[in-house]
N, C-alpha and C positions, 0 to 999 in steps of 0.2 A: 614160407621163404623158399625160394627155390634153391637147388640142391648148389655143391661144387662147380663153378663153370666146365666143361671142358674141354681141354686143349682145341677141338675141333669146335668147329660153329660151320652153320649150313646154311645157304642161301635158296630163296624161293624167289622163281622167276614169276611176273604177274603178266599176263596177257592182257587184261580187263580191266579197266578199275572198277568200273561197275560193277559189270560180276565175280572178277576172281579177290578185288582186295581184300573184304570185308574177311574171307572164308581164310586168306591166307594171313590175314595178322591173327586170325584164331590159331592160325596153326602155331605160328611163331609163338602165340603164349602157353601154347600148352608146352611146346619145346623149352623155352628158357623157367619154365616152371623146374622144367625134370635138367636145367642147370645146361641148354645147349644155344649157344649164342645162335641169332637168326636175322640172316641180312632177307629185305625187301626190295627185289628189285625190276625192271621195266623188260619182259623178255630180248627186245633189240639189245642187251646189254650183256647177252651167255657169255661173251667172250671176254669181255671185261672185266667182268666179274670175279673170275680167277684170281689175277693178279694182283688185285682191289681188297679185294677181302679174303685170297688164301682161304677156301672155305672144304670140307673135310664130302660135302656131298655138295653135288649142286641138282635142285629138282626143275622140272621141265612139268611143261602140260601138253608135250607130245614130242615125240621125234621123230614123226610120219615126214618128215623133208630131208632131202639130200644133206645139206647144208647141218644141220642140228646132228644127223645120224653118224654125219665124220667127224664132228666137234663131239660127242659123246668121245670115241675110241681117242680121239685126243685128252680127256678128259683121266682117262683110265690109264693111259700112258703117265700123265701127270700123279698118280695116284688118288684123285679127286674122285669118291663114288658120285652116280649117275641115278637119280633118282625120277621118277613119273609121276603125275596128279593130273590126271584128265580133268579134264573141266567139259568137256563133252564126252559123255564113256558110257551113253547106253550100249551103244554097239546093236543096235537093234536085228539089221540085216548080215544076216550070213556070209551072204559075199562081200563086205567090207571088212569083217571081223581080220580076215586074212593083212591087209592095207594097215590095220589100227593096231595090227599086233607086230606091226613091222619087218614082216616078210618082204616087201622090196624094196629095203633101204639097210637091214640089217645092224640097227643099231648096239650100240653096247649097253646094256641096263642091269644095275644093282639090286631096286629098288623098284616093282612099278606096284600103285596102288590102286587096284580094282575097282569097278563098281559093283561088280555082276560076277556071276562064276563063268558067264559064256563067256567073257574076254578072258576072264583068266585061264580058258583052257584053248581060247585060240591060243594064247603069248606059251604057253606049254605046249605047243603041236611047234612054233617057233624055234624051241631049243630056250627059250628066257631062262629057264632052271638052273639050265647048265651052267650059267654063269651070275646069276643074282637069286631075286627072292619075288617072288608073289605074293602079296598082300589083300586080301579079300575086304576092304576094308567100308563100303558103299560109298556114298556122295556126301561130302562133307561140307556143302555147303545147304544142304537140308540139314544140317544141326542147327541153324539158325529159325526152327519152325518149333525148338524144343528149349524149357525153360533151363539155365539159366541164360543162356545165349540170346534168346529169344526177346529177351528187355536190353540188348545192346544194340537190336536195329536201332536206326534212325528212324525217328515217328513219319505214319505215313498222314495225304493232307488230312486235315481237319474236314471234317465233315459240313457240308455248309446247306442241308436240312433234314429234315426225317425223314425223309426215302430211301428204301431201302439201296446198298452201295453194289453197283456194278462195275467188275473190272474188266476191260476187255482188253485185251493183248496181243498182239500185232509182231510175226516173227521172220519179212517178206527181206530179207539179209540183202539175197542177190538183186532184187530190183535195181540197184543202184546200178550194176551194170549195165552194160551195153554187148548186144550178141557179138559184136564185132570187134575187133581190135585185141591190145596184149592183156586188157586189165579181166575180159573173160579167160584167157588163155591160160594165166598167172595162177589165177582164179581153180581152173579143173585142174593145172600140173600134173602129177604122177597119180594123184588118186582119180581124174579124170577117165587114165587108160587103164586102167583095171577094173572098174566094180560097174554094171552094167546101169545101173542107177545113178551113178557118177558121170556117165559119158555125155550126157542131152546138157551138156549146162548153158547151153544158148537157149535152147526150149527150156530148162528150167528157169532163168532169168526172165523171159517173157512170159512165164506161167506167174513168178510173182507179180511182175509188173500187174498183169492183169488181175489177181488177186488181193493186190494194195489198194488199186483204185473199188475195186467192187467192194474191198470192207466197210470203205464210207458210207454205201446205202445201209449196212447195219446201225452203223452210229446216227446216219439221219432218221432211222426206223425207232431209233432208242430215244432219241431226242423229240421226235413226234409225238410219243405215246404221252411222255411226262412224268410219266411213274415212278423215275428212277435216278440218283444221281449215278453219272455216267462219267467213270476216268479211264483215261485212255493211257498206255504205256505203251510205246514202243518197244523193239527187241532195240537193246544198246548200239549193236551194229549197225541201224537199218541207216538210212538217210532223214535224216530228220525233217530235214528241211520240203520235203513233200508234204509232211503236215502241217508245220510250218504254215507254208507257204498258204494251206487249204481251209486252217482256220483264221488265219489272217484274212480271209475273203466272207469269212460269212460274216451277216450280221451281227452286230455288238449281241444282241437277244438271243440265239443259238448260240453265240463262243461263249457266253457264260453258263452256257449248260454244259459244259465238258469241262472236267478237270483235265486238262493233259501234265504226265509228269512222266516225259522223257529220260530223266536220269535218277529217278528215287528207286529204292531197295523194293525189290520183285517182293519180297518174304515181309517186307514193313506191309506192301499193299492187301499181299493175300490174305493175313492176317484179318486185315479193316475191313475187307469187304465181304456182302452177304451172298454173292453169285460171282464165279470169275470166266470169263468167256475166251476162249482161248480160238487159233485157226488152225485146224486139221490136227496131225499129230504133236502138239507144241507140250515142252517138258512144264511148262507151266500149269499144264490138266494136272500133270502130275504131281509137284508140289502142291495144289489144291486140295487133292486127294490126302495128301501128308495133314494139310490142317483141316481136314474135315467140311471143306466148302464142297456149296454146289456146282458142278460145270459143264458148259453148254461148249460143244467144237462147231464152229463154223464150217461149213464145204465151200469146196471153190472146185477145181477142176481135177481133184486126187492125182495130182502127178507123182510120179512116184519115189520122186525123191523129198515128196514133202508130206505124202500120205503114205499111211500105216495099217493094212485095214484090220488086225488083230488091233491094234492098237483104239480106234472108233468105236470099236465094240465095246469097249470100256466106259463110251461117254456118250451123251447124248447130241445126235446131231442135227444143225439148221441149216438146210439149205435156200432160204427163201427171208426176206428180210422183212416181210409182212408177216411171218410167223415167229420173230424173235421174240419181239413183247409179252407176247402170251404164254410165251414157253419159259422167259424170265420168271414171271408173275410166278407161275406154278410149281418154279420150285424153289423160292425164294418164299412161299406158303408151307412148301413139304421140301425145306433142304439137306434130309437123309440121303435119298435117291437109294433107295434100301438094296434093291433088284441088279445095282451096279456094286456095292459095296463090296461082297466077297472076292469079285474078280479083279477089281483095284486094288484090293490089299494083297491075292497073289501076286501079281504085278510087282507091287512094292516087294515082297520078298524077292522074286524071283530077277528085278533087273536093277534092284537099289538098296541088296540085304536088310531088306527091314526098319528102315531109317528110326535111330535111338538118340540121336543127339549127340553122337561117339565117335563118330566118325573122326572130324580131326585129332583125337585124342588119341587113336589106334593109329594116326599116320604119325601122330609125332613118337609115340613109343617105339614105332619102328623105326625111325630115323633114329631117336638117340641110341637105340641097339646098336643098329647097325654102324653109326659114327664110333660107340663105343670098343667094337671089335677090328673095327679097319687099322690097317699099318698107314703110318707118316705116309704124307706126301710127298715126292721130290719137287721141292721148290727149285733145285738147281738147273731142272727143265724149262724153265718161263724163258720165252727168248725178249728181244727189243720190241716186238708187235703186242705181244701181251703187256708189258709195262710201259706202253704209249697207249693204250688202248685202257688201261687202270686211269692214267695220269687224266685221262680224256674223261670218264666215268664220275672221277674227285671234282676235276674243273665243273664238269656239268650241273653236278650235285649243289656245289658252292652257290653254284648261279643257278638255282632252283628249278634246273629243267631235269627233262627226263633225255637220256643215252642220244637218240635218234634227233632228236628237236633242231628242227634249221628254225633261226631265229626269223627267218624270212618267209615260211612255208605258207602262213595269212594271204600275205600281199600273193606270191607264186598261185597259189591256187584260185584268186579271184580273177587275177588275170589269163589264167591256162585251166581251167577247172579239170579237166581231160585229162589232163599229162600229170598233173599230181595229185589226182583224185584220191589215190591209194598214199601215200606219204601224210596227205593232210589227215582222214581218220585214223589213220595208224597213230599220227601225233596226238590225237583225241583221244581215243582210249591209254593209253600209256601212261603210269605214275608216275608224278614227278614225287620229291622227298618232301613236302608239304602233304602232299595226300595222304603216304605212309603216316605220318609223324599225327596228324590229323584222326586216320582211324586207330592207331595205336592207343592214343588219349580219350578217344572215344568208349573201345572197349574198355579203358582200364575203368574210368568215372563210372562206367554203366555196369559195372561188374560192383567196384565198390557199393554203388546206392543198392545194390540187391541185395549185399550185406554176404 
């Protein structure tokens, strides 16, 4: 039975449904275990949120933007703590570390939850100390590759023959844009002009593009061989409708050799399958490496904002789609891959502490800490924009949308695809209060039958 509620309750903003909800109603139960109420809500919604739910923290999954960085300090004005959950927090490259720790936006933070000790000592070269806490806490959405969590995925598909399962995964984000116009520009912002790797993002969008279309000769290379059941998963972000669009063209006999599943749980899939094939640097080698698969990186043109080459060395690589098959075969025979093992598992220590399964356990004990020692908030600060901006949040909820949702944005975007290219995915990723209420019920039943 979980503890005394109290007085304070904290809300968790979700960027993803796909990838952030799953990890963030874990967090909320581990929170209202230890008795601390936990709202779920659609990040477009920081602002509403306050007023809405009066909540004692509110957490972020970054404050690398202008706009979130002066909502923070309003935040603290209000006496509401400020809390952080990256959901991207390798922080791999040095010179972003500076960007990701909030050096040129200077936000206010209580609370940020680490992956790595390197970001937590960039955010300590920032001054973070001075005014909150650091939390070393790793990735907690690799809790979900550990039992008991681990029987609360969603089942991945069903197998449909005896071939051994290959998963290949696809994480070409920027394709979608275009080198030109405001939606690349939006796109590179503040992190653009700073980290030297950040600045090409017109050449990086055309390095996906070009790298989207060449994956295909892998899957037609996988699908020639025969050897293998073969699913495909996109990255959430990507644009779907490029593959879409690619299997919809081939023959009935080929499209049923691809399982494609665009929006199933990354951790249900790695799980099922016997090889996961990932491109270039993609955290999914990594998560594989957490469950013990074998995995192959594809090459494409190592740009450098999508290649890693400390990183390669860690896995095996194909650059040639007439040598995938064979290289599948051999180590879906021998899937140890023995001669990489130690150096994946430093790895894992050194940029994802070790991943135990703990991880949202150790964020919510800090939160209710910290909720437990903070002073009242002054509600008497909220002006008329915050309680229009609640009242709007309630209305939306009622009517099962998510904060941001123009009930029109369908029709808008099939007519102008360009000008609200970025409002219509943004509306696709975003939780409405059926999803919440959905994975809520979910973990509880799949917790229950584990007993």
């Amino acid at each position: 039975m979980p503890a005394q509620p109290l007085a304070e309750s904290a809300v968790i903003l979700v960027d993803n449904k796909i990838r952030d909800l799953n990890v963030a109603v874990l967090i909320a139960h581990h929170l209202e275990t230890l008795g601390v109420r936990c709202h779920l809500e659609p990040l477009e919604a920081f602002k509403a949120v306050v007023a809405a739910h009066r909540p004692g923290m509110v957490v972020f999954n970054h404050l690398n933007a202008s706009h979130l960085a002066r909502f923070s300090w309003r935040l603290k004005e209000l006496g509401v703590q400020v809390g952080v959950i990256p959901n991207e927090g390798f922080v791999y490259d040095a010179e972003t570390r500076p960007f990701m720790a909030g050096h040129y936006h200077k936000p206010h933070v209580d609370h940020f939850f680490c992956w790595n000790e390197a970001h937590a000592e960039a955010l300590r070269k920032e001054g973070v100390d001075k005014t909150g806490q650091i939390h070393l806490v790793g990735v907690p959405r690799f809790d979900f590759y550990f039992p008991p969590w681990s029987k609360a995925l969603p089942p991945a598909p069903a197998k449909t023959s005896g071939k051994p399962r290959v998963l290949l995964c696809t994480n070409f984000v920027l394709a979608r844009f275009t080198r030109e116009g405001t939606l690349a520009e939006d796109l590179s912002g503040d992190a653009g002009k700073q980290a030297a790797t950040l600045r090409d993002y017109g050449g990086t969008i055309e390095a996906h593009q070009r790298a989207r279309q060449r994956v295909l000769d892998y899957v037609d290379a996988m699908i020639d061989d025969g050897r293998f059941e073969v699913v495909f998963r996109p990255h959430p972000n990507e644009d779907h409708s490029f593959y879409e669009n690619w299997l919809a063209g081939l023959p009935a006999e080929r499209r049923s050799k691809i399982i494609y599943v665009p929006k199933a749980a990354i951790a249900s899939l790695i799980l099922s399958c016997d090889l996961e094939i990932s491109c270039e640097s993609c955290t999914t080698a990594v998560e594989s490496w957490i469950a013990r698969k074998p995995t192959i990186a594809l090459m494409f043109e190592k740009h450098p904002l999508l290649y890693r080459a400390h990183f390669a060395d860690q896995n095996f690589s194909c650059d040639d789609p007439a040598k995938l098959p064979g290289m599948i075969a051999e180590f879906v025979e021998h899937p140890e891959q023995t001669e990489k093992r130690p150096i994946r598992d430093r790895h894992l220590a050194k940029w994802a502490a070790t991943p135990d399964g703990k991880a949202a356990f150790r964020i919510a004990l800090a939160i209710a800490g910290g909720l437990g020692a903070k002073q009242p908030a002054d509600w008497s600060k909220l002006d008329s924009s915050d309680k229009r901006r609640a009242m709007k949040l309630k209305l939306w909820r009622a009517l099962g949308w998510t904060y941001a949702h123009d009930p029109l944005i369908s029709l808008k975007y099939a007519l102008m695809p360009k000008k609200y290219s970025g409002k219509y995915y943004a509306d696709l990723k975003n939780i409405t209060p059926k999803d919440v209420a959905a994975a809520r019920a979910h973990l509880s039943a799949s917790l229950a039958r584990a007993g």
